[in-house]
C-alpha positions as a Markdown table, in Angstrom:
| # | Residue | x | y | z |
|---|---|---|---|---|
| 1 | Unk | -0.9 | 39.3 | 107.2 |
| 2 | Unk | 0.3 | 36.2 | 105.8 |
| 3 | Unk | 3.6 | 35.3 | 105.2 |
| 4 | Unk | 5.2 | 34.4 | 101.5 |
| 5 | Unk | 5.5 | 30.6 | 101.9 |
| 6 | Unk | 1.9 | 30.5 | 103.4 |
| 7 | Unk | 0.7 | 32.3 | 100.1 |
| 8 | Unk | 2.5 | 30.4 | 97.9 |
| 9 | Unk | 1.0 | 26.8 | 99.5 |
| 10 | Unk | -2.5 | 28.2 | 99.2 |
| 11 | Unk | -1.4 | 29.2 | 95.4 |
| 12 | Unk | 0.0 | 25.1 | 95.0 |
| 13 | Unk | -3.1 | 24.2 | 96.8 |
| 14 | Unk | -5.4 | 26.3 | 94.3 |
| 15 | Unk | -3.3 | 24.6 | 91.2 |
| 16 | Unk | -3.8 | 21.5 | 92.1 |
| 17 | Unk | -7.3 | 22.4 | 93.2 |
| 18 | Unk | -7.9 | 23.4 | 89.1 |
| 19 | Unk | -6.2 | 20.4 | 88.0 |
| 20 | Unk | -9.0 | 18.0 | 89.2 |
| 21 | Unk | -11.7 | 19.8 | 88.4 |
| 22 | Unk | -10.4 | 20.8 | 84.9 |
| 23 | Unk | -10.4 | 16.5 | 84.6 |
| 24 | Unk | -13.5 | 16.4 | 86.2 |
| 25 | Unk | -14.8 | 18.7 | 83.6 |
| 26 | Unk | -13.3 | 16.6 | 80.5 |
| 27 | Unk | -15.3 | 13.5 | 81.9 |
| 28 | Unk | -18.4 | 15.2 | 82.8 |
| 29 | Unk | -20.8 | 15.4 | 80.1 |
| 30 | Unk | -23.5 | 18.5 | 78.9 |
| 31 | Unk | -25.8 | 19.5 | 81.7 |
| 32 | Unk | -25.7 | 21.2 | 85.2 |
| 33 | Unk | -23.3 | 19.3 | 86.1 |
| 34 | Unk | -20.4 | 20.5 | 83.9 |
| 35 | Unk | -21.7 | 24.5 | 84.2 |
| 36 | Unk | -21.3 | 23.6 | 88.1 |
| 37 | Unk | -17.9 | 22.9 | 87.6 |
| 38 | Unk | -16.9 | 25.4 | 85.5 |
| 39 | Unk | -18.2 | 28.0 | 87.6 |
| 40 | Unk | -16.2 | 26.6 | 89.9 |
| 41 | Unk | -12.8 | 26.5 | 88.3 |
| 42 | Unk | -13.7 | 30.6 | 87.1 |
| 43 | Unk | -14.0 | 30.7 | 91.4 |
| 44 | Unk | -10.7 | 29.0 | 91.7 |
| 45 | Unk | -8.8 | 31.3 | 88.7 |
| 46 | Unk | -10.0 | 34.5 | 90.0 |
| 47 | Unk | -8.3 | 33.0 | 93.6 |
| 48 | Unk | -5.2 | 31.8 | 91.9 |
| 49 | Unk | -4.8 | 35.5 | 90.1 |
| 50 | Unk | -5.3 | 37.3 | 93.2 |
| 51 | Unk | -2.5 | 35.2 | 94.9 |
| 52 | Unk | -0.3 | 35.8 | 91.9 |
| 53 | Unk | -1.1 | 39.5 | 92.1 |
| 54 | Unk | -0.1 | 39.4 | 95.9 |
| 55 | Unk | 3.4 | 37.9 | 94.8 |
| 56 | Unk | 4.1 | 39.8 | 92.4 |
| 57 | Unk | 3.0 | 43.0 | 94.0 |
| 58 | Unk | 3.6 | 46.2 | 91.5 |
| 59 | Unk | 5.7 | 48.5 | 92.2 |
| 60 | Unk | 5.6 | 52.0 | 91.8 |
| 61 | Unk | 3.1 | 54.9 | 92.1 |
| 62 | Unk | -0.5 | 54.4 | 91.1 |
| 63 | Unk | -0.4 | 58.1 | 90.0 |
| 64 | Unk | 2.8 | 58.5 | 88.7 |
């Protein structure tokens, strides 16, 4: 299990992460080489809301 600060470096880590290749995507031009990247950032956002997720865990009953 990892602890709070650990998951909310990997989350900074993951930002930053999206931050580059959201510039990388801006100078890139049509072509592979753009869908590459943007496959990637989808990757990195489905990592960054799962983090979120796990810090904000809900609260409650599934089934109430």
């Amino acid at each position: 299990m990892r602890t709070e600060s650990q998951i909310k470096r990997k989350l900074n880590e993951l930002l930053q992460q999206q931050q580059t290749i959201e510039a990388r995507i801006e100078q890139a031009g049509s072509g592979v080489e753009r869908e590459a990247l943007t496959a990637q950032n989808e990757r990195i956002l489905d990592r960054i809301d799962m983090l979120e997720w796990v810090l904000n865990e809900p609260v409650g009953s599934y089934h109430a």
